[in-house]
C-alpha positions in Angstrom: 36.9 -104.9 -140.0 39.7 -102.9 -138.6 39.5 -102.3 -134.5 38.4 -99.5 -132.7 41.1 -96.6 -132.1 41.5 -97.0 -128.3 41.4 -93.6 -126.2 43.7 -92.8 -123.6 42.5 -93.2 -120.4 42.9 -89.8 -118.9 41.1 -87.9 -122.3 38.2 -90.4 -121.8 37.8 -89.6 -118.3 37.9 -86.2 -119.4 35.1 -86.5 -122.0 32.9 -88.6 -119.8 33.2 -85.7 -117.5 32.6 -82.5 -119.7 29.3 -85.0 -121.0 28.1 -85.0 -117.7 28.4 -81.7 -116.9 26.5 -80.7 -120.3 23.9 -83.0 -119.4 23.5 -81.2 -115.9 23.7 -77.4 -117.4 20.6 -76.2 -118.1 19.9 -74.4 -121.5 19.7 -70.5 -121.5 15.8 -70.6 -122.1 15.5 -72.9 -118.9 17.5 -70.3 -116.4 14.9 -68.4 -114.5 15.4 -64.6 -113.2 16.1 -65.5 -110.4 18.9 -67.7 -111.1 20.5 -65.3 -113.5 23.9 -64.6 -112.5 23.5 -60.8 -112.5 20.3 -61.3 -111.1 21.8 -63.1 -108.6 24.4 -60.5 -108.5 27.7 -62.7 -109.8 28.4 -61.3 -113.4 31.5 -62.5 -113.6 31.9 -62.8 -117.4 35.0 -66.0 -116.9 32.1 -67.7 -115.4 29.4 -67.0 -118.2 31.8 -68.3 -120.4 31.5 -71.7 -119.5 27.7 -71.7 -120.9 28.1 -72.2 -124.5 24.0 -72.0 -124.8 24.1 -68.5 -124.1 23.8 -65.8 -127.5 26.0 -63.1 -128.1 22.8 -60.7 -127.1 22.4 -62.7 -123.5 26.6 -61.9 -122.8 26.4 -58.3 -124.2 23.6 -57.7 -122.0 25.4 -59.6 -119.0 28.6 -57.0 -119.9 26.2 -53.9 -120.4 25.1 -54.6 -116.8 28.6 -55.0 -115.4 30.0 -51.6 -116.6 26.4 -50.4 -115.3 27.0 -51.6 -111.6 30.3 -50.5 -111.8 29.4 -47.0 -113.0 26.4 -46.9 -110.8 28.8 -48.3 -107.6 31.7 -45.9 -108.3 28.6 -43.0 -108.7 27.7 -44.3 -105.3 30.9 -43.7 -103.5 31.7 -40.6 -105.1 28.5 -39.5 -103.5 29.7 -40.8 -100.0 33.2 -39.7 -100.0 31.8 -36.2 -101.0 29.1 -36.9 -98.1 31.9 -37.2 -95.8 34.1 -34.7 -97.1 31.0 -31.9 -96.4 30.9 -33.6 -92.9 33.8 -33.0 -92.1 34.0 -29.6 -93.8 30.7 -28.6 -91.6 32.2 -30.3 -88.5 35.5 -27.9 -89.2 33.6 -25.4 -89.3 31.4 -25.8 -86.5 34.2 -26.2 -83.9 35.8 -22.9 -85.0 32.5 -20.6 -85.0 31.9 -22.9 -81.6 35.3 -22.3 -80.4 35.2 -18.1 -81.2 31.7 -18.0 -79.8 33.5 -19.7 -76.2 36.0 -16.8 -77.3 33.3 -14.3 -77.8 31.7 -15.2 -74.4 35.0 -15.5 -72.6 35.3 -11.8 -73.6 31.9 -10.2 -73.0 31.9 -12.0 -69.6 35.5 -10.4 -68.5 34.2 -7.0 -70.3 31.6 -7.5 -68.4 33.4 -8.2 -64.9 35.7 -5.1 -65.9 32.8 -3.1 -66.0 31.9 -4.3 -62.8 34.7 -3.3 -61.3 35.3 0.0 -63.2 31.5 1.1 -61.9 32.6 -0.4 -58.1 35.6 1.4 -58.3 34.2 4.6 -59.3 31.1 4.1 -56.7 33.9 3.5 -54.0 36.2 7.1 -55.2 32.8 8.6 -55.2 31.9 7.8 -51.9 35.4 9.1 -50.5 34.7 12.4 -51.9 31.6 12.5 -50.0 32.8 11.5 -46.7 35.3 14.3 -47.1 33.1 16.9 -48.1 30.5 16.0 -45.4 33.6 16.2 -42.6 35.2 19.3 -44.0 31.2 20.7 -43.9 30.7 19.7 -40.6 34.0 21.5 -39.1 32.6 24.3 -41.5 29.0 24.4 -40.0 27.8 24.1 -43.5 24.8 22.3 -42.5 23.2 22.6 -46.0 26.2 20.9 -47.8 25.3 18.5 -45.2 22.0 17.7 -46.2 23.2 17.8 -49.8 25.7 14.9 -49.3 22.6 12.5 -47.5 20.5 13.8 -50.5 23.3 12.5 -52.7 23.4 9.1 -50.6 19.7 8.7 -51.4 19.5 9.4 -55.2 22.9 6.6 -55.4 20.1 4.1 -53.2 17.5 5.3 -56.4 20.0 4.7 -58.9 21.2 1.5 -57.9 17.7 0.2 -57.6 17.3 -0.3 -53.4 13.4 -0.6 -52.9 11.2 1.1 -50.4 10.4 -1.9 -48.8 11.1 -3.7 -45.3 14.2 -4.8 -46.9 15.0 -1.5 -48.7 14.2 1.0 -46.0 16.5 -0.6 -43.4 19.3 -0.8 -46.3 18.7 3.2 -47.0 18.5 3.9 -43.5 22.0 2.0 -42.9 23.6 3.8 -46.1 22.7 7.5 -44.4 23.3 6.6 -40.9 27.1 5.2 -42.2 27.7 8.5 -43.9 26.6 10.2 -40.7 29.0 8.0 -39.0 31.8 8.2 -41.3 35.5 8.5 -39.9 38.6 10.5 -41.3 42.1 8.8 -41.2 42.1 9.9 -37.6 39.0 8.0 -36.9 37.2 11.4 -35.9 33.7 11.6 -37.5 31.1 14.7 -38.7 30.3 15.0 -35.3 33.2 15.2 -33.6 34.6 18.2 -36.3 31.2 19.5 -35.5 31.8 19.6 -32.0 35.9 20.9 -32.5 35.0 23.6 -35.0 31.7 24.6 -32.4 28.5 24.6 -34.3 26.0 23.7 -32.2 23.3 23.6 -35.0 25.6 21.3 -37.2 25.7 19.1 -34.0 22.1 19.4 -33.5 21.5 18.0 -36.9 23.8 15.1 -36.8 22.6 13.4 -33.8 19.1 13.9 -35.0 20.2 12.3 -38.1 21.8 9.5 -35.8 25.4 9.8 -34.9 26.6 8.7 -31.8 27.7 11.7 -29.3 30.0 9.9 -27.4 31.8 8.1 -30.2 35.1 8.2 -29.7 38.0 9.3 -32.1 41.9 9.7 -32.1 43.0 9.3 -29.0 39.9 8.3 -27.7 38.3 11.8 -27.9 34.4 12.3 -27.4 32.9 14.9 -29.3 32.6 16.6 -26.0 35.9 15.8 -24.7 37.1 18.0 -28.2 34.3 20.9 -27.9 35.5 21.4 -24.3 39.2 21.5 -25.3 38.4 24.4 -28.2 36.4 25.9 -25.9 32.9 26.1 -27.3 30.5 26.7 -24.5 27.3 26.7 -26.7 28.6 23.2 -28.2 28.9 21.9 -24.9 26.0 22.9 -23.6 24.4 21.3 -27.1 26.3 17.9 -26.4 25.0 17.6 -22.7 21.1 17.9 -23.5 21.5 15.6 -26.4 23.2 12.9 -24.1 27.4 13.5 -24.4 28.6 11.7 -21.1 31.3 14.1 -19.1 32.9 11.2 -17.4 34.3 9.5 -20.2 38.5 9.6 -20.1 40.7 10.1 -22.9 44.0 8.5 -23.6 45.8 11.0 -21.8 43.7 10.4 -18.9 41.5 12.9 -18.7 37.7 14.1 -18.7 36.2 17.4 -20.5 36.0 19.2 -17.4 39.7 18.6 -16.6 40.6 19.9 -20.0 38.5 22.9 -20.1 40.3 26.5 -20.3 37.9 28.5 -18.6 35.8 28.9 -15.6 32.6 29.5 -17.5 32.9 26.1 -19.2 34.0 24.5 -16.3 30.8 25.6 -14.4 28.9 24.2 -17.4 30.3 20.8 -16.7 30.5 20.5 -12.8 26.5 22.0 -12.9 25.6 19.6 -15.3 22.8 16.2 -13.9 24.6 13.5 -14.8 21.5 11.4 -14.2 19.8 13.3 -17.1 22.8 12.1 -19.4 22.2 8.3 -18.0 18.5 9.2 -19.1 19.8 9.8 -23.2 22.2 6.8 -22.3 18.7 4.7 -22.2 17.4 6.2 -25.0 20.4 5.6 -27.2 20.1 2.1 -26.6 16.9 1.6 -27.0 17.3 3.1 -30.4 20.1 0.8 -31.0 18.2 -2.3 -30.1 15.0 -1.0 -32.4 18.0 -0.4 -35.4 19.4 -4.0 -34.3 15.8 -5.3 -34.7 15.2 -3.6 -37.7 18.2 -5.6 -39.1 17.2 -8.8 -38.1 13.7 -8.1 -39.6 15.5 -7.6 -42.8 17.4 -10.5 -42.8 14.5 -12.3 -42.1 12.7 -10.6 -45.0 15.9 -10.9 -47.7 15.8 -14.9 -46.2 12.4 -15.1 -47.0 12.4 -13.7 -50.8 15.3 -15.9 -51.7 13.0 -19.0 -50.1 10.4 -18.2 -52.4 12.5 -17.5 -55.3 14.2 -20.8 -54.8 10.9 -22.4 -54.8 9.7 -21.1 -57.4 12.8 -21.8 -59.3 12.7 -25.5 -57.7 9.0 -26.2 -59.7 10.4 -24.4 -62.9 13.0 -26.8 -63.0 10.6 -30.0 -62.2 8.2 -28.6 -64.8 11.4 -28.2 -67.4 12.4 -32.2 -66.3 9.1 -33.2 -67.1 8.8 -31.7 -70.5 12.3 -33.2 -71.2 11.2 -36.9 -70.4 8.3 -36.1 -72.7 10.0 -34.5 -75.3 12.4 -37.7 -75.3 9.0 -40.1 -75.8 7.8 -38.4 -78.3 10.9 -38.8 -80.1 11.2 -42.5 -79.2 7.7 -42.5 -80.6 8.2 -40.7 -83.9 11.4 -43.4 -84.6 9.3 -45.9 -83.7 6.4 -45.1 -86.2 8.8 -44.3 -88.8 10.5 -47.8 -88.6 6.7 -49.4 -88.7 6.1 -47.6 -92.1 9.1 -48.8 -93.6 8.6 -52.5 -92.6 4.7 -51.9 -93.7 6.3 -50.7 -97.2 5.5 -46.6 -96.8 7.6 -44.9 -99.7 7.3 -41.4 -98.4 9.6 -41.6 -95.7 11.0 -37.9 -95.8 7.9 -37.5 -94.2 8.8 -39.3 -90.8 12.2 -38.0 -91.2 10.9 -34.4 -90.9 8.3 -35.6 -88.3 11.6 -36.7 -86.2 13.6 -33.9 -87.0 11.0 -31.7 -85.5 10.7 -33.3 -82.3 14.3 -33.5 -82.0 14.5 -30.0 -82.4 12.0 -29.5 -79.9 13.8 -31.7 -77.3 17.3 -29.7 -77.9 15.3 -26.5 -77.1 13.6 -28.1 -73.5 17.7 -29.4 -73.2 19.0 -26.1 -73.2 15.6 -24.5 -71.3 15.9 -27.3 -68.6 20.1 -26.1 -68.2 19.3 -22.6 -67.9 16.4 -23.5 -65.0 19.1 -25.5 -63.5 21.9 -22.8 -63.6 19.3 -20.5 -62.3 18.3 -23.0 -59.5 22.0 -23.5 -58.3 22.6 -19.8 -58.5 19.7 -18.8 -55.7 20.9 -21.5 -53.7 24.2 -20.1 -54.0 22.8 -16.6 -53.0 20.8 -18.2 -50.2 23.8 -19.8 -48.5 25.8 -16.6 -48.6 23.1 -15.0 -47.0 23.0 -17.4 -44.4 26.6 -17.7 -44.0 26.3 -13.7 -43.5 23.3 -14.1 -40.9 25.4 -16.7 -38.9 27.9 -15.7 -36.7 31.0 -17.4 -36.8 32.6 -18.3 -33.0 35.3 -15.7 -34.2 33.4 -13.7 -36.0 36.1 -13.1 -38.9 35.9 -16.8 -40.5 36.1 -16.5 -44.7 35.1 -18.9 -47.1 31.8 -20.6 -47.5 29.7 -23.3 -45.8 28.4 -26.0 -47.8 26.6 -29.2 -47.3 28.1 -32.3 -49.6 25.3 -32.5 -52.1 26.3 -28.4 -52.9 29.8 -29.5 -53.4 29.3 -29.8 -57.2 27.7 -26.5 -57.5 30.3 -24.9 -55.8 33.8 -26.9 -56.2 33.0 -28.6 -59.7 30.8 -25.5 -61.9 31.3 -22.9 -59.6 28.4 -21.5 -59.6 28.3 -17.8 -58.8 32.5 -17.4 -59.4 33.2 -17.4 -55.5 36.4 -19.2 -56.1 37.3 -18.0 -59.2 36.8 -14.5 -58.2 39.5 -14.7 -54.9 41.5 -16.0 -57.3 42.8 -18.6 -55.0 42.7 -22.7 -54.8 39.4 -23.9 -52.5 40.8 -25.8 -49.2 38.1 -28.4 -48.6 37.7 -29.0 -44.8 35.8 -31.6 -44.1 35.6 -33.7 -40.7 33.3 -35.9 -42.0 35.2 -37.5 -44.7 32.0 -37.1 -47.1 34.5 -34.6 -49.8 36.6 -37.1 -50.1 34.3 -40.2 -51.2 33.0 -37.3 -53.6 35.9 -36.0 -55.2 37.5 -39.8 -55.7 34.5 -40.7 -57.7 34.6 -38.2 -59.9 36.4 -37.4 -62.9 39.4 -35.7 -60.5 43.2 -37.4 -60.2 43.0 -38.2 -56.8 46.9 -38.0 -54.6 46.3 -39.5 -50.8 49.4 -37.4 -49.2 49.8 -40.6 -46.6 50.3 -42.8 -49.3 53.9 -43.1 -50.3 53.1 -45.4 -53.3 50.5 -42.2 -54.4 53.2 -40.0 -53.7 56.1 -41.4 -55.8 57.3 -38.6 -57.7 56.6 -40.2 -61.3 53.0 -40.4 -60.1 52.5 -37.1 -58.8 54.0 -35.5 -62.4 51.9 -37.7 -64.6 48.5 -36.5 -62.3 49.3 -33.1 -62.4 50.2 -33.1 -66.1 46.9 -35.6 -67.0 45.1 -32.8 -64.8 46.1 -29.6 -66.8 46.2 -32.1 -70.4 42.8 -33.4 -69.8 41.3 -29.8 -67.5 40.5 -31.7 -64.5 40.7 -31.3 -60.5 44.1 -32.5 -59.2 43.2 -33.3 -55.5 45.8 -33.4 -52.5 44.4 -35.3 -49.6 46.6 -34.5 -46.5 43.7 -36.2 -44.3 44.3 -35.1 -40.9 47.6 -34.2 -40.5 49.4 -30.5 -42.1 51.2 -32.1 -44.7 51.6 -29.4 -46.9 55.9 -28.5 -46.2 56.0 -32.3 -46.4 54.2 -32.1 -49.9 56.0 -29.1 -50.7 59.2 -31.1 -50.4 57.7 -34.1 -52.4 56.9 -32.1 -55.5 60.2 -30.7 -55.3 61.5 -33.9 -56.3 59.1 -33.8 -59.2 60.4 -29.8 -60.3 61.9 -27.8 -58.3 59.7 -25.0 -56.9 56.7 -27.1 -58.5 54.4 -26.4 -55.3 54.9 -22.4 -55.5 53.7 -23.2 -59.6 50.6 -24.2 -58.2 49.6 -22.3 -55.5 50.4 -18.8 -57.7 48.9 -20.0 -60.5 51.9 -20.1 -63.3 51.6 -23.8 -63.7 48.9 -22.6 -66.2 51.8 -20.7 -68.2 53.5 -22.5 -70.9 57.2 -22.2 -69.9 56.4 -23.9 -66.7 54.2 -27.3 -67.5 56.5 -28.1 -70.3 59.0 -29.2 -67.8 56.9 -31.6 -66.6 57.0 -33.2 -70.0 59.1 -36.0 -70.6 60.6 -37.8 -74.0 58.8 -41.3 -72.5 55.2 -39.9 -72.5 54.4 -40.5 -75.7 52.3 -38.1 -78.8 49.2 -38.0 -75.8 51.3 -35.7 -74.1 53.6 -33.5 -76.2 52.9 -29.9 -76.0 50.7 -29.2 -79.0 48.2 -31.6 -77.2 47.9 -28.9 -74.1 44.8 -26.9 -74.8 44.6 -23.7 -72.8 40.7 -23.7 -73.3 40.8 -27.2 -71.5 43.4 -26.0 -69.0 40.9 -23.4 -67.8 38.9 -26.4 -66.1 42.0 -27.4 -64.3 42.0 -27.1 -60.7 44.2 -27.7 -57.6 41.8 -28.4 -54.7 43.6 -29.5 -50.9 41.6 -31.7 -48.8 42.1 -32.3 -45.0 40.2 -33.3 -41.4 41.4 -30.8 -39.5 38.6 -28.4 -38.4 41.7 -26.0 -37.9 44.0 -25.6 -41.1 47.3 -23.5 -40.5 47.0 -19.6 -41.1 49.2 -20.0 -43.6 46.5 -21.9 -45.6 43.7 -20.1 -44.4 45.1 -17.0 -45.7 46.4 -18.6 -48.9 43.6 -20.5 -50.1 39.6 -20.3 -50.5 38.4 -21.8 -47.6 35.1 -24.2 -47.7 34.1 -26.0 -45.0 31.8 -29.1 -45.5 28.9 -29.2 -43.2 26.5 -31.8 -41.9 23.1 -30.4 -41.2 21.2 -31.4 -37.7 17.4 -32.8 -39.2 16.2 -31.8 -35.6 17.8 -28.6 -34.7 18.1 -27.4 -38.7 21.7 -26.3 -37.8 24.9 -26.9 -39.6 27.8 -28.7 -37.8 31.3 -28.0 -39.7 
């Protein structure tokens, strides 16, 4: 019997390991679902291959599903990319019709300041034709036109809506009496062309209406002083009883009776009881105090209303908070319940979607509600500082600006609210002895320049805050603490540009031809000019800081003042 053929080593190790792999491969009947390899999402036909128990039907199912996952998959991101592509298409479109609706309001609100002014304007030419006609009527003795004009006055009180209350009768009676009172170029009033042209019935009617007989006019001329030097007996006599004083001097030093022309006036005047003028005198000023308290009653009054308003404004906008944090719960809540059907295997889940949707909805509503309660809030508090900044006399009595407490300083440096700044279309100087505006203003979103500080005033760093500032429309803040640094700065951001300081402070730093020389090769895409966005570069703002409780004219003059105040819990006063 011949021997056995011997195998070559490596083929019999390679035979001994295809029969145990065999033996360890299950048959085709034997694979469960589970363990399928589409099932188990691997159809990777190379791989089905390598079972040789499988039928043609089991691999042209396995490649039937393939191409279907694939078709399904590529259906699937089709879907998605066109998902996105719509996004991005309704986001496009959203930011224009948002950005020509900020265009759209932009306009209406400076049409609407331009009428405004146009009405203001036409109020104020108005006015000047009155106060002409009611001096060239009192010279006249046209006592009727007279009364026409102060009927006139009245029906402009009607039209502009002035009430007939406390408040409203004091404002009426101090828009006739300053008609009454009214001065020419030469400072001469009704009554004292009354008194030059001689009509003692024109005279009669003014001072009854309120003017003062022994206001003086050019040259420091009574109404007496002027009736005496035309001449006028009757108007003198008329002055006297209604209290003209006779021993009141002009500039050229001299009385009525030393200027009259005639003997029969001169009698009128040396006859005359001087103690029955000191009598009027008395009166006068007692009607002066009674108008003086009549003021101070309305202050009280116009005080008072804006209190309440402010109040009542104050518990709208609690009420309006409080409908927000439930408005956010019961979103929370509908989330929540929808996530719980979905783990509890609800199938209807557009049904909690709407459910959300709704109360989302509802909460963007209360959101925009709850700003407008807010804006309205901050805008009677504005209007209730003014009023007290009006009521308060100032130790010089001609102080401009405003008076704030810190907590108002976002209201009225950050939103400005009410367009005070804005409007004097100047940059606010912060003075603030207290050093509360600056702790304020370096915490929020401001780039923040300590004038003391010559690392913070390198010139590199000043450029790249003032260019960040108007990029980004943010508050670029100048702190000169408590010394006048301002020539010293002047000369600093001269090193930056030439003239840079004057950019600022007139405002043509906002004009492209000037902040593109700020711009340098080394600042990179984040700042090259079609990244400067002139809706953005509204927000921008140059706000000086200092300590001193007595800022240079020059600034004074030149910027929007706004003192920062600390108010007196036991007193209730402000200290500045």
């Amino acid at each position: 019997m011949p021997p056995k053929k011997q195998l070559p080593v490596k083929e019999t190790l390679k035979k001994v390991s295809a029969a145990k792999k065999q033996s360890n491969r299950k048959p085709l009947n034997m694979v469960t679902s589970a363990e399928s390899p589409c099932r188990l999402g691997v159809c990777d036909l190379s791989e089905s291959i390598q079972s040789p128990n499988w039928t043609k039907e089991d691999y042209a199912a396995q490649t039937i599903q393939i191409h279907v996952r694939q078709f399904l998959a590529r259906k699937q991101l089709e879907a998605r990319k066109k998902e996105k592509q719509d996004y991005e298409t309704t986001m496009e479109r959203l930011e224009k019709e948002a950005y020509a609706q900020m265009v759209k309001m932009f306009r209406e609100q400076a049409e609407l300041a331009r009428r405004r002014e146009d009405d203001e304007r036409r109020h104020r030419q108005e006015m000047a034709k009155r106060r002409k006609r009611i001096l060239e009527a009192a010279f006249d003795g046209n006592n009727d036109e007279i009364l026409a004009v102060l009927k006139e006055i009245k029906v402009v009180d009607d039209a502009r809506g002035i009430g007939h209350d406390i408040i409203g009768k004091v404002i009426r009676s101090k828009n006739q009496l300053a008609m009454v009172e009214c001065e020419d170029a030469n400072g001469n009033t009704p009554l004292s062309e009354a008194s030059s042209g001689g009509h003692s019935e024109t005279i009669r009617l003014l001072i009854e209406r309120g003017a003062d007989p022994n206001k003086r006019g050019n040259f420091s001329r009574t109404p007496l002083y002027r009736a005496a030097f035309a001449g006028h007996v009757e108007a003198v006599q008329t002055l006297l009883e209604l209290g003209g004083d006779p021993r009141l001097y002009a500039d050229d030093g001299q009385t009525p009776e030393q200027i009259s022309t005639f003997g029969a006036l001169q009698a009128v005047l040396q006859e005359w009881d001087v103690s029955r003028t000191d009598i009027m005198l008395e009166k006068f000023e007692q009607e002066k105090n009674s108008r003086s308290e009549e003021d101070r009653k309305r202050k009280e009054a116009e005080t008072s209303k804006l209190e309440n308003q402010i109040s009542a404004a104050d518990q709208e906008y609690r009420t309006m908070q409080k409908r927000m944090c439930k408005a956010k719960g019961e979103v929370e809540k509908r989330i929540t319940d929808h996530d719980q059907a979905i783990l509890a295997g609800f199938e209807k889940t557009d049904i909690t979607l709407a459910t959300i949707r709704d109360a989302e909805a509802e909460l963007e509503v209360i959101k925009m509600d709850l700003e407008n309660a807010r804006d309205k809030l901050a805008k009677l508090k504005l209007a209730l500082r003014d009023k007290q900044r009006e009521n308060q006399e100032t130790e010089d009595g001609s102080e401009n600006g405003l008076r704030v407490l810190v907590r108002e300083l976002d209201d009225v440096l950050m939103k400005d609210i009410g367009n005070r700044i804005q409007d004097s279309n100047k940059w606010p100087l912060v003075i603030d002895v207290h050093e509360q505006a600056s702790t304020f203003l370096r915490y929020r979103d401001t780039n923040y320049v300590n004038a003391l500080s010559p690392k913070q005033m390198e010139p590199e760093r000043v450029r790249l805050a003032i260019l960040g500032s108007l990029r980004y429309g943010k508050p670029f803040v100048l702190d000169m603490m408590e010394v006048d640094m301002f020539d010293a700065c002047r000369m600093k951001f001269d090193d930056v540009q030439k003239g840079l300081m004057d950019a600022i402070m007139d405002k043509s730093i906002l004009t492209e031809p000037v902040y593109v020389k700020l711009i340098r090769a080394s600042d990179g895409e984040e700042y090259s000019r079609n990244q400067f966005n002139h809706a953005r570069m509204h927000n921008f703002k140059f706000i000086l800081l200092t300590k001193s409780p007595f800022p240079p004219a020059q600034l004074m003059e030149s910027m929007y003042p706004v003192r920062v105040c600390i108010k007196d819990s036991m007193s209730n006063s402000l200290h500045c």
